[in-house]
VOVEXMAR-446299 format. One line per field, with one value per residue (C-alpha): residue number from 1; residue in one letter; x, y, z. Coordinates in nm, 3 decimals. Example, Ala and Ser with C-alpha at 12.3 -4.5 7.8 and 13.67 -1.06 7.14 Angstrom:
VOVEXMAR-446299
nr = 1:2
rest = A:S
c1 = 1.230:1.367
c2 = -0.450:-0.106
c3 = 0.780:0.714
//
This chain:
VOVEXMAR-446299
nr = 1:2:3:4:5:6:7:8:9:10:11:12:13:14:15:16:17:18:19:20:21:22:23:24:25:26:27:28:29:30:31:32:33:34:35:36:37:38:39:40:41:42:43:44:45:46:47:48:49:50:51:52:53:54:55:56:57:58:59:60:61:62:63:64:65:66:67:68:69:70:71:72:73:74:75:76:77:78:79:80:81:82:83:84:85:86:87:88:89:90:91:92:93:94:95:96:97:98:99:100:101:102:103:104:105:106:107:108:109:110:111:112:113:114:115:116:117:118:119:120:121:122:123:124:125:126:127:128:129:130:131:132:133:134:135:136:137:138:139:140:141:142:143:144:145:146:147:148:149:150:151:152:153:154:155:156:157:158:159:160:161:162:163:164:165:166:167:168:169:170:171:172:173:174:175:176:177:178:179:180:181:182:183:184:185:186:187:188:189:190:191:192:193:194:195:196:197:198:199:200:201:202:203:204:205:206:207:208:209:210:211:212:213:214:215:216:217:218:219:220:221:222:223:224:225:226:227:228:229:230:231:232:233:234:235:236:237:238:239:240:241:242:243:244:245:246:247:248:249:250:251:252:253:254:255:256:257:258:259:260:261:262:263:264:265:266:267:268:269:270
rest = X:X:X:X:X:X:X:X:X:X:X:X:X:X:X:X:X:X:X:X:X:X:X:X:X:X:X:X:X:X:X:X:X:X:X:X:X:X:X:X:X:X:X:X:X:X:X:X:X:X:X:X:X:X:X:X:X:X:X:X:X:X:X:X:X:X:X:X:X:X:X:X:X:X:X:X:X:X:X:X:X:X:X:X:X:X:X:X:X:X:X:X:X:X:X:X:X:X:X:X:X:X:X:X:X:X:X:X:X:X:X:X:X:X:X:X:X:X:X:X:X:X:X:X:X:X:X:X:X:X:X:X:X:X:X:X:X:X:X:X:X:X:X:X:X:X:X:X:X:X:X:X:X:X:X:X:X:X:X:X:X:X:X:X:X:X:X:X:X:X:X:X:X:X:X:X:X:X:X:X:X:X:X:X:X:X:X:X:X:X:X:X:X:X:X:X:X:X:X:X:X:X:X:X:X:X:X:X:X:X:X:X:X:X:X:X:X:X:X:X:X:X:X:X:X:X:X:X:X:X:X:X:X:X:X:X:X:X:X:X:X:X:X:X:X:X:X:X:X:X:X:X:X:X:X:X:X:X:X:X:X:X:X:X:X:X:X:X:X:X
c1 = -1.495:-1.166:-0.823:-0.593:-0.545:-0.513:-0.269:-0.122:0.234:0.375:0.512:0.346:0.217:0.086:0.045:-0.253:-0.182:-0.349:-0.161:-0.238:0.005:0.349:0.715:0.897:0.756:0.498:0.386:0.084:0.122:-0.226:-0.272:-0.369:-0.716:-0.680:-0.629:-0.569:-0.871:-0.787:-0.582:-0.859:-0.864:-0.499:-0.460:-0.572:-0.394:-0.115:-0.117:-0.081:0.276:0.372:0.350:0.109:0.045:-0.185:-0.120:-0.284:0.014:0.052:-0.235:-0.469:-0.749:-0.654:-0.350:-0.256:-0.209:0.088:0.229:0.379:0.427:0.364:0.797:0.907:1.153:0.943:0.698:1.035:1.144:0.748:0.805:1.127:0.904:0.688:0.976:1.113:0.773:0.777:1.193:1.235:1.559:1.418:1.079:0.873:0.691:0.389:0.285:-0.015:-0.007:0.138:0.209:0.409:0.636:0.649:0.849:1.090:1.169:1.198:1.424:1.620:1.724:1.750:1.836:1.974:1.618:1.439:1.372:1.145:0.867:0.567:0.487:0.090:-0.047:0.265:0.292:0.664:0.787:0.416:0.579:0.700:0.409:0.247:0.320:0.373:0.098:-0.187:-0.004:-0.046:-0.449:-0.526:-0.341:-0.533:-0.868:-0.799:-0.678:-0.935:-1.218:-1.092:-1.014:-1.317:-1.493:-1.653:-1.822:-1.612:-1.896:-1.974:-1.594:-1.560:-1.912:-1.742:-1.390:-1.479:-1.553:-1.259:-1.036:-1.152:-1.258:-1.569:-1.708:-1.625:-1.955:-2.120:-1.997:-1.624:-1.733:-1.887:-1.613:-1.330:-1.558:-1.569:-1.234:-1.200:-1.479:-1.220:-0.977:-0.851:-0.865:-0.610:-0.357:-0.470:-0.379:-0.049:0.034:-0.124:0.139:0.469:0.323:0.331:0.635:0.851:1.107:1.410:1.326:1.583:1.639:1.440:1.744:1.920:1.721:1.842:1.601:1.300:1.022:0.702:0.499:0.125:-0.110:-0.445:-0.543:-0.812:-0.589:-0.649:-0.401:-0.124:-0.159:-0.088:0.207:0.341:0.349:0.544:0.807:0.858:0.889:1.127:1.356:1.393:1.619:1.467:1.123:0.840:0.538:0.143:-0.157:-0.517:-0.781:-1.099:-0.903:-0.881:-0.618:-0.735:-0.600:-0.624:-0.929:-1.088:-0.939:-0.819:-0.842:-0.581:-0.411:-0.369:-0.248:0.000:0.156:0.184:0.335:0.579:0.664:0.691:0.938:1.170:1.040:1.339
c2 = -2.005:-1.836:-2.005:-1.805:-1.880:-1.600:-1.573:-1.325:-1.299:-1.209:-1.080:-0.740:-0.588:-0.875:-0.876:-1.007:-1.203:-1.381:-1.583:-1.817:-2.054:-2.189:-2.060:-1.712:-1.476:-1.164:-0.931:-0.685:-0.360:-0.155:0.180:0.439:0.418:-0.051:-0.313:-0.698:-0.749:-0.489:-0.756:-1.041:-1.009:-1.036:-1.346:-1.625:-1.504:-1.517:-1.854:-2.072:-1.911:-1.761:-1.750:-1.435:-1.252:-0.960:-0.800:-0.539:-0.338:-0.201:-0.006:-0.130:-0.388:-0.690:-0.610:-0.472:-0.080:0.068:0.337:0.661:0.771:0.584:0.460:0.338:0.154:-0.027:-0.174:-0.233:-0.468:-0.597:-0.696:-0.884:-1.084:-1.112:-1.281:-1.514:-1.629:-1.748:-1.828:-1.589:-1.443:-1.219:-1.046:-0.958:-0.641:-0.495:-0.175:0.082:0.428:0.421:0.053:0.179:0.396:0.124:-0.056:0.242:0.301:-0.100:-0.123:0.160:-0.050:-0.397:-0.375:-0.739:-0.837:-0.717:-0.845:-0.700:-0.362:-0.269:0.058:0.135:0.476:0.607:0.981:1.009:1.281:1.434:1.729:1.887:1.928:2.019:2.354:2.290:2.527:2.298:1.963:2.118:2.193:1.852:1.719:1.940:1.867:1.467:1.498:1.770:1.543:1.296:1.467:1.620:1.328:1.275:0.911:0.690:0.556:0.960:1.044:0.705:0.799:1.115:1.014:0.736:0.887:1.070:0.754:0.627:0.671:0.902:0.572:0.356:0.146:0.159:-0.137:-0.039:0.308:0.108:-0.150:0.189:0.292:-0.024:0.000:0.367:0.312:-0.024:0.259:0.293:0.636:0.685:0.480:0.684:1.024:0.890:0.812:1.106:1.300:1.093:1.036:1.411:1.484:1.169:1.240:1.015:0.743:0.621:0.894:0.662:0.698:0.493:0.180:-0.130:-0.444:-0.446:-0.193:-0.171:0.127:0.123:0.473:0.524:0.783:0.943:0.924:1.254:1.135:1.044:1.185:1.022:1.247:1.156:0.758:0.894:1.070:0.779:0.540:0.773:0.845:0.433:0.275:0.017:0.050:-0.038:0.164:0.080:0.360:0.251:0.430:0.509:0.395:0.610:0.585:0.187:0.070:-0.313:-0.273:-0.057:-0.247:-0.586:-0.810:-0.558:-0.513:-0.885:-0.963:-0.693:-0.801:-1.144:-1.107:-0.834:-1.161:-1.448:-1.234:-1.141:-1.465:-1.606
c3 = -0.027:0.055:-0.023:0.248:0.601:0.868:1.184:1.384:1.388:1.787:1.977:2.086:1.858:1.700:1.297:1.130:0.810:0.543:0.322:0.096:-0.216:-0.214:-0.387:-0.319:-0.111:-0.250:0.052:0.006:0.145:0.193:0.192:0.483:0.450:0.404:0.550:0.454:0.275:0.046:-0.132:-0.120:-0.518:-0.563:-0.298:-0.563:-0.848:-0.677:-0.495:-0.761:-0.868:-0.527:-0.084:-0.127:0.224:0.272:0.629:0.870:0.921:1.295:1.395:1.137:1.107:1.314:1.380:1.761:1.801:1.911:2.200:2.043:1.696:1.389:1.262:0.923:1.111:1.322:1.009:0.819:1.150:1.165:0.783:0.881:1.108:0.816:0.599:0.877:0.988:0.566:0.615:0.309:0.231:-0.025:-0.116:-0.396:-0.259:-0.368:-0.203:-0.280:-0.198:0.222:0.121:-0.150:0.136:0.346:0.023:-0.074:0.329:0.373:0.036:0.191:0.526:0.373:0.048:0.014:0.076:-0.181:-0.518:-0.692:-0.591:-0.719:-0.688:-0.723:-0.653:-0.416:-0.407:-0.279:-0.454:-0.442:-0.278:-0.583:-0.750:-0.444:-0.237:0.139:0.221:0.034:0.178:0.493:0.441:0.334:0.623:0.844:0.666:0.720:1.045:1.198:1.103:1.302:1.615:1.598:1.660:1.320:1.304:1.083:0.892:0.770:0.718:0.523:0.308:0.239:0.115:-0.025:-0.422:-0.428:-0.396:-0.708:-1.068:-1.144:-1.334:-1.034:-0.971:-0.638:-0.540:-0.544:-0.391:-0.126:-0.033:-0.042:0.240:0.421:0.440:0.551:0.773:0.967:1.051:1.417:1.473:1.643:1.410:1.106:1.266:1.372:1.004:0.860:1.089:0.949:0.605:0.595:0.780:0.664:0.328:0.386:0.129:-0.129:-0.408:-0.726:-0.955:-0.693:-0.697:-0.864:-0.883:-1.116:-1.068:-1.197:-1.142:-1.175:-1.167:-1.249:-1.486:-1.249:-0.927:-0.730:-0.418:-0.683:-1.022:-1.293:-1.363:-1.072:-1.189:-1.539:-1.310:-1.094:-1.375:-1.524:-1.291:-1.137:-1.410:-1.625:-1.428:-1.659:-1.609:-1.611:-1.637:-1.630:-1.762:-1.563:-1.261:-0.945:-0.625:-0.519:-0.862:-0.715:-0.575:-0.903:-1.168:-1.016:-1.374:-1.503:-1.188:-1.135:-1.518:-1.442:-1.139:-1.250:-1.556:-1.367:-1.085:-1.296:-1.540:-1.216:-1.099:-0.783
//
């Protein structure tokens, strides 16, 4: 039995929501390769303390696509929408991996209307670890799969393991590539083009409202070094690593993930 209801927020393109609870505002951000349901674990924990809402971002699950290239500043305005639809001055974000950019670039723009982020799994700042030359091949190898023609269902079988933990059971391996295997095509290459090519977030040292950064300790798309610089550099950002946990740390581990949010919310809890 599910407790969240669904809509779809207009005008064109029209967001898919669920959203389930009552009190302040929590929005779930997925990841490139998600969608809403990514979030169905997190949904009832949260109702009971908060408005939780799980969208399709532009371009993804139920949501409509979109002409031209994929723009930070047009999901930051689609998240407004989001927030008057709930008549929410302020928002508790929680964003993994892409859903974690959509945060730091939405944080950036509307600062007043943030109050807390949770950071799960984003790679911002991946590019110093990383030389431009291997950014560029996995890009490339992502991308030229697609355009290729390569049946979703095969590219999803095939990505699927590397986006979590190595103990991961097939179950979790299997709903990662239900997900992946949702994607609209062309949506996903549009990202994968300004995920790559897209650097003006807020420096991290910069932010001001609570943070709390989770990682996984067998993330391959944002290593767990990665989560230790982030939490580092945000001030007073507290900072979570799970063990045998891949990239889908909500999805992997959602018990932990879950306990650690909520905590995290009802603390900065207004």
């Amino acid at each position: 039995m599910t407790i969240w209801q669904t809509e779809r927020l207009g005008p064109a393109p029209h967001i898919a929501i669920d959203y389930a609870g009552s009190g302040p505002l929590v929005v779930l951000l997925h990841g490139v390769g998600g969608n809403r349901g990514n979030w169905h674990d997190q949904l009832p924990a949260l109702a009971p303390h908060f408005t939780a809402v799980a969208w399709d971002a532009r371009g993804w699950g139920e949501s409509d696509d979109y002409d031209g290239p994929m723009r930070f500043a047009d999901i930051s305005d689609d998240l407004l929408r989001v927030m008057k639809r709930f008549r929410a001055k302020r928002v508790h974000l929680v964003g993994l991996s892409m859903g974690g950019r959509i945060c730091l670039d939405f944080y950036r723009r509307h600062t007043e209307h943030v109050a807390t982020m949770v950071l799960a799994g984003v790679s911002v700042g991946l590019h110093d670890m990383v030389a431009p030359e291997k950014r560029k091949e996995a890009l490339d190898a992502r991308r030229g799969a697609f355009l290729a023609g390569k049946p979703l269902s095969e590219m999803a079988r095939d990505l699927a393991p590397s986006l979590v933990s190595p103990t991961a059971s097939p179950e979790i391996v299997g709903r990662a590539a239900e997900s992946l295997a949702a994607l609209h095509r062309d949506s996903y290459i549009k990202a994968q083009e300004t995920i790559t090519a897209h650097t003006d977030f807020i420096p991290y040292n910069e932010i001001v409202v609570p943070v709390l950064v989770i990682g996984g300790e067998d993330d391959s798309v944002a290593p767990p070094a990665l989560a230790r610089h982030i939490a580092a550099e945000v001030p007073n950002a507290r900072l979570a690593l799970l063990p045998e946990c891949g990239h889908l740390s909500n999805i992997e581990k959602p018990a932990i993930f879950n306990r650690l949010i909520l905590d995290f919310l009802r603390e900065k809890r207004r």
